[in-house]
C-alpha positions in Angstrom: 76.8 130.8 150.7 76.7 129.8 147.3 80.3 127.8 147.3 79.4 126.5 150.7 76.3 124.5 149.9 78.6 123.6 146.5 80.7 122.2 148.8 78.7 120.5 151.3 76.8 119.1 148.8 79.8 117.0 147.0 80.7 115.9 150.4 77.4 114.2 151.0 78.0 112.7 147.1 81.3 111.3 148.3 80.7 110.0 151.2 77.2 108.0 149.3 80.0 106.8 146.7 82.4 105.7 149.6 79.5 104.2 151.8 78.3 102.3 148.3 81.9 101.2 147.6 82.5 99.9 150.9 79.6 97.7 150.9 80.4 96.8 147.6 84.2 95.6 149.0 82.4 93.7 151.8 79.9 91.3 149.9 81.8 89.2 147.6 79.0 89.5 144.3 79.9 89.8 140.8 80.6 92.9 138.6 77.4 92.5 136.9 74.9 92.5 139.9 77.2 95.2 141.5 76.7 97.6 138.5 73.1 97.1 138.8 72.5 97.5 142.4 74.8 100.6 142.6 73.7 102.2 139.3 70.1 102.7 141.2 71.3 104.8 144.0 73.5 106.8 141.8 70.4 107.7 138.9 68.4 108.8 141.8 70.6 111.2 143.3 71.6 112.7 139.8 68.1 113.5 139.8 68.0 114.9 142.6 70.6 116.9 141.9 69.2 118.2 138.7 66.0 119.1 140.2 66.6 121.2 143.0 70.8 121.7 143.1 70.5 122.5 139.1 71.2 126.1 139.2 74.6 125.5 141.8 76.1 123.3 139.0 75.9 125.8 135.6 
């Protein structure tokens, strides 16, 4: 069970990346407001992943 959730877990995490890249490919903006708008996303699901998926990762 335990590598199961592991697993389904980073697949949600990739496919946010490759949904965040895509849209990212799509709208022509620069580097700087890119890495701003997709470093939002990405702090909020690492804390989300601390809180409750903490104990799967150590």
């Amino acid at each position: 069970m335990r590598k199961l959730k592991r697993i389904y877990l980073n697949n949600i995490y990739i496919t946010i990346l490759t949904i965040t890249v895509c849209a990212i490919l799509w709208t022509n903006i620069e580097w700087k407001n890119i890495v701003s708008i997709a470093a939002i996303p990405t702090l909020f699901i690492a804390a989300l992943f601390d809180n409750r998926y903490g104990r799967l990762f150590k």
